[in-house]
N, C-alpha and C positions, 0 to 999 in steps of 0.2 A: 504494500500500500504506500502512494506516494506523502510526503511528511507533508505536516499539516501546515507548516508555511505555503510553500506550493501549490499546496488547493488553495488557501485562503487565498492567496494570488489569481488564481485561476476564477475563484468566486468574483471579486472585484474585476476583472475582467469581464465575467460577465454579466455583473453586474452595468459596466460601460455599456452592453448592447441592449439588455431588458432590462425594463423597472424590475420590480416585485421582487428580485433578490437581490439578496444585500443593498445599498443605497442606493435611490433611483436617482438618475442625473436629474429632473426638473420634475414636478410636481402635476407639469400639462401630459405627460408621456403615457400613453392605456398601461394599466394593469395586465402583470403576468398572471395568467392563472394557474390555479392550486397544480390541477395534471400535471405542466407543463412545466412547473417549478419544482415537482417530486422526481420528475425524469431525470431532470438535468443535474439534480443534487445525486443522483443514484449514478449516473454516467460519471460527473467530474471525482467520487470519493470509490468510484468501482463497488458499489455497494450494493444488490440487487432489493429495491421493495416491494413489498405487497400492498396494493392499491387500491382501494374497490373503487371502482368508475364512478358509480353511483354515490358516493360519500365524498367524493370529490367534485361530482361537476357543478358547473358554474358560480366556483367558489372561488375566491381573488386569493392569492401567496399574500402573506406577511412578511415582509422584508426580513435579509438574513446577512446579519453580519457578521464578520470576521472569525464564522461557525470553527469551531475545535475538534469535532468529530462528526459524523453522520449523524449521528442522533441530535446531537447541536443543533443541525443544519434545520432538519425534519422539524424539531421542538420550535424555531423562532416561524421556521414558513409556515407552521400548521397554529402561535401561538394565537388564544382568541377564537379560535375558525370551531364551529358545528363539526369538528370531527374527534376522534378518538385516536392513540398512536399508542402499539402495544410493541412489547421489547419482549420477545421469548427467551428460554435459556441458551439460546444458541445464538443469540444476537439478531436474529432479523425482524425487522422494523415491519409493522404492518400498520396500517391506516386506513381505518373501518369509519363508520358512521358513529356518530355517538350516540346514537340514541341504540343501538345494538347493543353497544358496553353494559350490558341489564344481565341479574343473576340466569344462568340458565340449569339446567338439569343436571346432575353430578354425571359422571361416564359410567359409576357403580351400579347406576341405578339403572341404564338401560344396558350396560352391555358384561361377559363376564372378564376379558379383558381390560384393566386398569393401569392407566400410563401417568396421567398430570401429578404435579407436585402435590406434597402432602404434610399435615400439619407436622409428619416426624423426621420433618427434613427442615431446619431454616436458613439454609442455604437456597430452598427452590428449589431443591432439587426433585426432577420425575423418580419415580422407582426406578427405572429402567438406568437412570445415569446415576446412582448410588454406589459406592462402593461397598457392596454388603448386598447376598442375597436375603433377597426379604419377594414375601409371597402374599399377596392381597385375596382377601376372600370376600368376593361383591355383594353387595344385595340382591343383583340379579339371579346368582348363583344359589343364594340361598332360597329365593324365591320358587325357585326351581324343585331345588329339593325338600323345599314342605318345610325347612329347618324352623325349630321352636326353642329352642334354647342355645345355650351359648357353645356346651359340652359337643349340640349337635354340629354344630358351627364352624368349632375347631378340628374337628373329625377331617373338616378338609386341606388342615395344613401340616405338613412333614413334619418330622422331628417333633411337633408338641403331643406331650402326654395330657391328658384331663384327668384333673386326681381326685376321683369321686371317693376315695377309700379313707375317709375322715367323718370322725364322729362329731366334727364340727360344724357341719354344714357348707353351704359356699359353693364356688367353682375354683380352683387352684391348678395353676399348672407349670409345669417346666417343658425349655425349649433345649433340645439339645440335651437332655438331661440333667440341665442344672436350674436354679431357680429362677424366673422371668416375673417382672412387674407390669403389672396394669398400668394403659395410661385410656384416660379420655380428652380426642381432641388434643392430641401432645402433652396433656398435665397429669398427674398422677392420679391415679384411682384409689378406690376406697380397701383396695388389694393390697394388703402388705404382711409381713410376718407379726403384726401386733393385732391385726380385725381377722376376724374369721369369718367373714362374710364373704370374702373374694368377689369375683367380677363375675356379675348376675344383669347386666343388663337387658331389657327385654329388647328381642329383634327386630320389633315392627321400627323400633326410632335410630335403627344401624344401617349405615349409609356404607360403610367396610370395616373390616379388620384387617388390620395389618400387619403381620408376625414382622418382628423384623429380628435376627436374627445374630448371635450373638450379644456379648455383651455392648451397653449403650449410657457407659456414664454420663456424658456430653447431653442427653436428651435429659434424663431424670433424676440424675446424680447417685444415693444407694439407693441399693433394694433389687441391683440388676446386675445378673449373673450370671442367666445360659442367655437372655433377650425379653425383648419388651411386646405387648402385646395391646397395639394403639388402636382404641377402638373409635371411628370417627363416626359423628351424630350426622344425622339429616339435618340438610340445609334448605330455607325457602329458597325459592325462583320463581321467576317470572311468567311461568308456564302454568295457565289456568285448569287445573285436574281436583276431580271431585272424586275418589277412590273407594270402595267400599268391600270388602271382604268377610267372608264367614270359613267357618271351618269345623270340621268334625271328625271322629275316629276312633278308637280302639279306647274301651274304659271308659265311655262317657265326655271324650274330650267334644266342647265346645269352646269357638272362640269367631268372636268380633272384631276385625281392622278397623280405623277408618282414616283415612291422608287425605286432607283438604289444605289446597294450595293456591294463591293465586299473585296478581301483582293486584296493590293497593295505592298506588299513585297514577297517575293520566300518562306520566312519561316511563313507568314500566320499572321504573328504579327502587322502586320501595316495594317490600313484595313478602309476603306473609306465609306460615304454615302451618299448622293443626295435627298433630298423630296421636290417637287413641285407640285403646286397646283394651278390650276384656275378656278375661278366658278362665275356664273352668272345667275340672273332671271329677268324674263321680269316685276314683282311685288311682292309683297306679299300679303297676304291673305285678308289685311287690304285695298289694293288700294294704297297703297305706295309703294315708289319704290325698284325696291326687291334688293336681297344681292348680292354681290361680294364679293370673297376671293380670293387673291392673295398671295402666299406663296414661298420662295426660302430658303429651308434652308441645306447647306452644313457640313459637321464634317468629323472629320478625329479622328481617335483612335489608340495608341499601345498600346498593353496589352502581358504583359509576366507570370512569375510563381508571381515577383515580385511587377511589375509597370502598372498602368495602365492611360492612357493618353486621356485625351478627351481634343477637342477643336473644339465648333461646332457656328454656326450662325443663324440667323433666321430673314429675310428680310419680313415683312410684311403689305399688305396693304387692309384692310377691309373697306365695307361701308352697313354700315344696314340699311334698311328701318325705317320709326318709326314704334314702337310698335300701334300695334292697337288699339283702347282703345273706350272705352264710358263713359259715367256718372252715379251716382248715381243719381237716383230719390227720393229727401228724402221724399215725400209724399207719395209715393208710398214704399219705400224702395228696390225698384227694380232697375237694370241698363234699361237706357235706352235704346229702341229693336231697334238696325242698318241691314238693308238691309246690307247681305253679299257685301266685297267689298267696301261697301260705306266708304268715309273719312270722318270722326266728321268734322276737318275744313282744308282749304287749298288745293294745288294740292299737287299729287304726290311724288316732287320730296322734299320730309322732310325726316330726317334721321343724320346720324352721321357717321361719318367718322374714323376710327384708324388709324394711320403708326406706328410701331414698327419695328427699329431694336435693334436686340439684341445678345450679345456675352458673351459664356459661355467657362471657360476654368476649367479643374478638373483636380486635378494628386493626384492617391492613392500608398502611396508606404511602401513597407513592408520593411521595416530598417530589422526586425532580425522576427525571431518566435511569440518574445515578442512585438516589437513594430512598430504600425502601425501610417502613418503619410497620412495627408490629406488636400488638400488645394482646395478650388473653387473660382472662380473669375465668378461675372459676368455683363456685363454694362448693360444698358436699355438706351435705347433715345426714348420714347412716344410722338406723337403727336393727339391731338383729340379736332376737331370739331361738333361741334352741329349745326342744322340749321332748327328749327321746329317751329310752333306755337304752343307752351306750353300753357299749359291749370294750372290756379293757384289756380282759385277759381271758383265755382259754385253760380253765383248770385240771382237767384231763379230759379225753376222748371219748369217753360217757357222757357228755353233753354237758358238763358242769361249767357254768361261767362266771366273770367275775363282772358286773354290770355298775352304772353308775343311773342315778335318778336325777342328776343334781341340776340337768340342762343349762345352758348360756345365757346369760343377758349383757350385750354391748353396746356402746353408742361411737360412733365415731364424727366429729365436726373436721372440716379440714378446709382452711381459705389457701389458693396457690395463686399465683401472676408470674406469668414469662414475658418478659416486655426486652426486646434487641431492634437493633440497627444494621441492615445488610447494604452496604455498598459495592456497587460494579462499577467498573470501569477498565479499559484497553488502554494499552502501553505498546505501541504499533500495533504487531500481530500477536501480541499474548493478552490474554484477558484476565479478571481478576476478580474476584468476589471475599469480601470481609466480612465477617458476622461476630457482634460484641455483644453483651447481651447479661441480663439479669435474674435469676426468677429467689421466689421466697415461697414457701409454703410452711404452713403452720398447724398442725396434725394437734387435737387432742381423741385419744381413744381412752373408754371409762368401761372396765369391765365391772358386773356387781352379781358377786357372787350369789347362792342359797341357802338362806338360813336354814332348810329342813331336807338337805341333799345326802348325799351317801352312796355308800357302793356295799354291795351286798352278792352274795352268790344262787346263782340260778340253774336249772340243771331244763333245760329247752326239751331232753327229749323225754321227760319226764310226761305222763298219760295219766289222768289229765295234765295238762298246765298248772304248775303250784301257782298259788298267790300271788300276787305283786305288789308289794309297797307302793303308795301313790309317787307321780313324780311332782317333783317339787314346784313350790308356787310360793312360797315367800321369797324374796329377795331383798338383799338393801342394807344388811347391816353390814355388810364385810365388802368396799369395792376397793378398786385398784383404777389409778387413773396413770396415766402416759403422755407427757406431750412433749413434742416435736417440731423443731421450728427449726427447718434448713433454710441456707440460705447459699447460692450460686452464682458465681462469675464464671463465666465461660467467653472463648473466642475462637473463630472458626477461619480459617484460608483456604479459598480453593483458586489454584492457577494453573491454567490453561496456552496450551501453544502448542497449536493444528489438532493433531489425536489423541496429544498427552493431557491430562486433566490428573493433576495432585493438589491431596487435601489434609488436610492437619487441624487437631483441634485440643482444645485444654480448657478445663473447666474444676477452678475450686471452690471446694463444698468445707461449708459450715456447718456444724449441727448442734445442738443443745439440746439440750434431754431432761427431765425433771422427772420423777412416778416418785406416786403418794400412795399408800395403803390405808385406810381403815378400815375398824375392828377390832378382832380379837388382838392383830401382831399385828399393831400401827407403824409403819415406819414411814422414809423419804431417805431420798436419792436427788443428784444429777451431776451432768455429767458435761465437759464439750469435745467434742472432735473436731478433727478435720481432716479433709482428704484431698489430693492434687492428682488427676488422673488426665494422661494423655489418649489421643485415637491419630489413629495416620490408615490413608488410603488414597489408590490411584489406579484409574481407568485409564485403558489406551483403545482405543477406538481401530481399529484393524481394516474395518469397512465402515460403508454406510449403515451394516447391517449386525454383525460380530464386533463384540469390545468383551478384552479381555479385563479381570480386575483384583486385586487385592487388597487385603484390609488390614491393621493391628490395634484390636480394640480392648480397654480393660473395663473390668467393672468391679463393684467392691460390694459389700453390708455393713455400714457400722456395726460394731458391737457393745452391749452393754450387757453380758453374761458376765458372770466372776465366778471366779476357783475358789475354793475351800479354804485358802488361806487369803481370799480379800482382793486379790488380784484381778484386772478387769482385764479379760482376754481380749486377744489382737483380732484386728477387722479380717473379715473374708472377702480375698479378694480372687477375680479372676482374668484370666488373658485370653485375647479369641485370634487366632490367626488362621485367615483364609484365603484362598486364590481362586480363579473360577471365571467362568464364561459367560456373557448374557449376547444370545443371536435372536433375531428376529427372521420370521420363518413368513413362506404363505403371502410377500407382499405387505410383511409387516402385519398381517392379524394374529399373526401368534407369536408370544415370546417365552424363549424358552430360558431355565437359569440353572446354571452346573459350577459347583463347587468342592472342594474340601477343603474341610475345615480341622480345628485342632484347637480343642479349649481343654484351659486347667482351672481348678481352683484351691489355693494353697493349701485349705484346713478343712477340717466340719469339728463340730464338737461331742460329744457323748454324756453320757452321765458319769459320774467319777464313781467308782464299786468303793471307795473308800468314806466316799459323803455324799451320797446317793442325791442332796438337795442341790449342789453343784455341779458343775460341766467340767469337764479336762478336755485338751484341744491333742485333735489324732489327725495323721495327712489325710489332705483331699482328696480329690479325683480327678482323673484325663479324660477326656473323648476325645477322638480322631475318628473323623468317616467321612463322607458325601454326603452332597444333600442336591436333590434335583427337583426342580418343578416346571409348569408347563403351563402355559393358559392361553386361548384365543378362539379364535374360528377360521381354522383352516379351508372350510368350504360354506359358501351360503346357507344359512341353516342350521353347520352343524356346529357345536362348543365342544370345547373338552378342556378340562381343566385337572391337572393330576402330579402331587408329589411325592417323593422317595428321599427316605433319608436310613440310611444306615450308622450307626455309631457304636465305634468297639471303646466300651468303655475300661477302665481300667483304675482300681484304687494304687495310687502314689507308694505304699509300703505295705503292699497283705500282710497280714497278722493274725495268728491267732487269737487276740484281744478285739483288733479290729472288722477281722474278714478278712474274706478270701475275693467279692466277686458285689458288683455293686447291686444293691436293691430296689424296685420297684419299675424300674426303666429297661423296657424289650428294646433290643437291638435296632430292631426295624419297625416303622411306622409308613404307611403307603396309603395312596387314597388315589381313586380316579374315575372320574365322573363324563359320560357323554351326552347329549342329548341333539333329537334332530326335530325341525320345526318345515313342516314342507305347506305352501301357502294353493287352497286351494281358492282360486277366484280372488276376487278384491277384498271380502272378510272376512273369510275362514282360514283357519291355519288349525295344524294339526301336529302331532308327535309324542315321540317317546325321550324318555329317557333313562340312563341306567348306568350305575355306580358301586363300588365296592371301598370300603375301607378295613383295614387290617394292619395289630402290629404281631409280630413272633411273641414268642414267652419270653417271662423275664419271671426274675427271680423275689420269691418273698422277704427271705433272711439274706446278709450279707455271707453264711458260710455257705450259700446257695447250697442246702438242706430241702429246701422246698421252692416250688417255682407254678407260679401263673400259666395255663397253657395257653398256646396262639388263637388270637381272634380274629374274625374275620363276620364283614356285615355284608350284605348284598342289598342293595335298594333301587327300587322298579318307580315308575314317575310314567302317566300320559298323562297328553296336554290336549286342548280344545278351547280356540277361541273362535266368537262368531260375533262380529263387531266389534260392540263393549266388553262382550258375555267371556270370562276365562273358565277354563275350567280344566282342576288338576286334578289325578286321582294319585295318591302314592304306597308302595307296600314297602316296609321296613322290613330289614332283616326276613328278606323273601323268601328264605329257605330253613326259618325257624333254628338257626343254629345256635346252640345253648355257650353263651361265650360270657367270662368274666374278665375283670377290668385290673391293671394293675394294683399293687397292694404293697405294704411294708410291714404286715400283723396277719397274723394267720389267727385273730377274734374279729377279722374284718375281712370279706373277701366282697365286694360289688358283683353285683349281678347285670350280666347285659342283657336290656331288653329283647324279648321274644318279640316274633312276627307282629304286627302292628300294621293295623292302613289309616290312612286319610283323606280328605276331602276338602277342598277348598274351592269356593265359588265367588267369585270376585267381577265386579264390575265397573265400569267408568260412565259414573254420569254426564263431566265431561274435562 
């Protein structure tokens, strides 16, 4: 590119022959028009634009002086003018209408490939140009396969396990086999090692999830340590749709959608949304009692060339059944065989309860060409209850167990704000992007224990069923509270010159910690940390089509555990190092992503055999394996979306003390989904679709004594639309295979749902 003395010359130049750019010789001379002044700024800086005809005609140039770059040029000729000028991450300059510049439709939501930037990039960056595979699971995708929960959700991304095998309640999961954080909207979730609530959002108000993979201290600071798992909310737009959905199926499930959207200003710029939900069953699979979802959640958006504004809410009240579960048989090594339906112990009505509300506010705004500014706010107030006979220990293989009555009560409040400045700008041919940036989040969690709780032993195959002490219902005299107030400076560099793209990032984390007890054994604590964590990664671009990439990312957990003699044990931290492939396949409808990887994490903790109430710290654990995924529509009609992850894990020093062989994480996790949609006439459309997901076994105890056998799900999906009219039918687990779910307790083994159908009828009014 020629230096920018020399154009500027060339500008003034020609400036001498037309008005309308740069200074006109005398004030009697016609106006150059917009077209005609965007061509010639594209010709003299060799720069190619994108023009819309119509957004530019019969519009006069705005004089341009002594412009510094292309964008310079465009910014002075277009300043003032009825038009729009958008800057992609690739740098080309487009010049639309502005009255276009209006919210429009996410790409998750109609398609099940997912490429634009996303809130867990603030660099801008698309998935596709990240360095780090990370795999999106759309709304469309879920729509597809009937998904209702979040367990079901996740089924469709590699490497993550769902750990329904807790007498806690919740959703919890690890990526990679190590521990991952919840975030909503790039801020942290109500998911952490202190709430046992985990990440329950309901699906109708999920716009995507995004695994992203490996550790990610630079996004959330602790709490992340195999990957994070960003769940982004539905946004209004512009696009007038009045949605309406029902649903029905196996065990009395019913349930109600409803998504009402439109724009609420003349100019299309202010633009509103509505998603409610209600849903109920008369059980679940297990004989307990089944789920409700109740959802209210409203937002309002304005979005222009420059500004964009969200400000949404999410009122929610869920109640789950308990998980179904049985035992291990350790003389057998088998679970023990339940009559469908039947409950291990107790009636009915055990289960857990969530209330979330929640408010999220974002405003992105483009200061200049060069710099963009961005802030989000968002609060959480969590409530959850527990109310089950917990199963603790398995007393021998006559049925005898050792049970708790005492159920949970928690709350968790939690204020966060990531508020950064990203600037770009070119230096000839190398480009540059900065990112500085702040967040604080402020966590109180308040557990309160049961006054009339206990554990007691029960013997399940006992004819009749003996007794049951009631479960507990006083609470209040004995709680525990927790608070947390991190606080983050991070900075991010990505530079760029022709295929090469390197990135570097560093962000230090503050924390303070306080927990108060009352009660019986009143006490107080706190504490402060801190932690300085780097990430490094770089794409080389090979084609327009193939970029190879590599990543070295850490992550950490605070710790506030102590040893027996008073000592506060050292943080856990971990390191991800990957290399790996992302090609675009099909003319660009499919992208495919191929990696391996290699994470450690230096320690985990145990109980101490010498002070049972204490921890001692024993080595971590390695993974090294592949991870593949796939997602697009290779042909008109048809989708497929599908990943593979294998991971040989490995503990840092086997021991006798320690184990021999890691617990609760199978090798292999796979999932692969098709579906074909063939159009008959102008409104009918028709199809199937068909998926399996599956991981290998994996082991219960670390001296791999006992072990989980392989699962495997198979699910069947047709579709029928006629107009407005959709209609899905789907069979779960089509083939009724009797599959259980990972475990670390053989007094806990989850049960996977048996064969299951559903029905969903949905409409657009308009």
């Amino acid at each position: 590119m020629r230096s920018r003395h020399v154009v500027a010359a060339s500008l003034l130049a020609l400036a001498a022959c037309v008005p309308g750019v740069a200074q006109a010789k005398t004030h009697s001379q016609p106006a150059l028009p917009l077209s005609e002044a965007l061509q010639r700024i594209a010709a003299e800086w060799d720069t190619p634009l994108n023009i819309d005809p119509d957004a530019v005609r019969g519009i006069t140039s705005r004089p341009v002086d002594d412009a510094k770059s292309p964008r310079d040029a465009v910014a002075q000729a277009t300043r003032g003018l009825p038009v729009a000028v958008d800057v992609n991450d690739a740098g080309v300059i487009t010049i639309v209408n502005d009255i276009l510049v209006v919210a429009r439709p996410d790409e998750a939501e109609m398609n099940v490939l997912v490429r634009g930037a996303t809130s867990s990039s603030r660099l801008g960056q698309s998935l596709r140009d990240q360095a780090r595979n990370t795999q999106v699971i759309s709304a469309k995708l879920l729509q597809q396969q009937q998904a209702q929960t979040m367990a079901e959700a996740l089924a469709n991304a590699g490497g993550v396990v769902v750990n329904t095998a807790t007498v806690q309640g919740g959703v919890g999961y690890s990526v990679r086999g190590f521990a991952a954080q919840g975030a909503v909207n790039g801020l942290p979730s109500a998911s952490n090692s202190n709430f046992a609530a985990g990440t329950t959002q309901s699906l109708a108000n999920i716009e995507r999830i995004e695994v992203l993979k490996g550790p990610d201290a630079i996004l959330l600071g602790g709490e992340n340590l195999g990957g994070t798992i960003n769940i982004v909310t539905k946004k209004p737009n512009a696009e007038e749709r009045l949605y309406v959905s029902a649903d029905t199926g196996s065990f009395g499930l019913i349930r109600g959608t409803l998504d009402a959207n439109r724009a609420i200003s003349n100019d299309n710029r202010l633009s509103a949304r509505i998603i409610a939900t209600v849903a109920d069953a008369d059980r679940n699979f297990g004989g307990y009692r089944g789920d409700e979802d109740y959802l209210f959640a409203p937002s309002i958006r304005y979005k222009n060339a420059v500004t964009d504004v969200i400000v949404s809410a999410s009122l929610s009240n869920q109640l789950f059944g308990m998980v179904p579960y049985t035992l291990l048989n350790t003389t057998t090594g088998k679970p023990f065989d339940l009559p469908g339906g039947r409950r291990l112990v107790g009636g009915p009505d055990q289960g857990v309860q969530i209330g979330t509300t929640q408010f999220n506010g974002e405003i992105t705004q483009k200061v200049a060409d060069w710099l963009t500014v961005v802030a989000r706010l968002q609060h959480q107030d969590v409530s959850f209850a527990l109310s089950q006979y917990s199963p603790f220990a398995v007393l021998n293989n006559n049925g005898l167990l050792l049970l708790s009555r005492s159920g949970t009560r928690q709350t968790s409040k939690s204020d966060a704000i990531d508020s950064f400045a990203r600037i770009a700008f070119d230096t000839g041919s190398v480009t540059h992007k900065l990112v500085a940036g702040f967040t604080r989040t402020d966590t109180d969690v308040k557990a309160i224990y049961a006054d009339d709780g206990g554990m007691f032993p029960y013997n399940f195959l006992t004819t009749p069923p003996p007794a049951l002490p009631p479960l507990a219902v006083r609470f209040g005299n004995e709680t525990g509270t927790i608070g947390t107030l991190q606080t983050g400076y991070y900075g991010q560099y990505l530079v760029g010159l022709g295929p090469i793209h390197l990135s570097a990032g560093l962000r230090r984390n503050e924390i303070q910690t306080s927990s108060i007890i009352t009660g019986r054994r009143p006490s107080s604590s706190s504490s402060d940390l801190a932690a300085t964590t780097p990430n490094y990664g770089a794409v080389v671009d090979i084609s327009e089509n193939l970029s190879v990439f590599g990543t070295l990312a850490y992550g950490y957990r605070p710790t506030f555990v102590f040893d027996r003699l008073g000592n506060r044990l050292p943080d856990i931290e971990s390191r991800n190092s990957e290399t790996g492939v992302k090609w675009d396949l099909f003319n660009k409808r499919v992208l495919l992503n191929a990696s391996w990887f290699s994470i450690r994490q230096n320690i985990a903790f145990e109980r101490d055999p010498l002070a049972p109430a204490f921890s001692r710290v024993v080595p971590g654990t390695r993974g090294r394996g592949i991870d593949l995924n796939v997602s697009g529509e290779p042909l008109r009609g048809l989708t497929v979306t599908g990943a593979f992850t294998r991971t040989d894990y490995r503990l840092l020093q086997p021991s006798a003390s320690v184990g021999f062989v890691v617990a609760g994480e199978p090798r292999d996790v796979y999932n692969l989904y098709g579906s074909y949609l063939h159009r008959f006439g102008e409104t009918t459309r028709a199809g199937l679709g068909a998926g399996l997901t599956g991981r290998s076994s994996s082991f219960i105890d670390t001296r791999g004594l006992y072990t989980i056998p392989a699962a495997l799900f198979t699910n069947l999906n047709g579709f029928l639309s006629i107009g407005r009219l959709d209609i899905n039918v789907g069979v779960r687990n089509l083939f009724d295979r009797e599959n259980y779910n990972p475990t670390r307790s053989t007094s806990y083994v989850p049960l996977g749902e048996p064969r299951t159908w559903r029905l969903t009828v949905g409409y657009r009014f308009f």
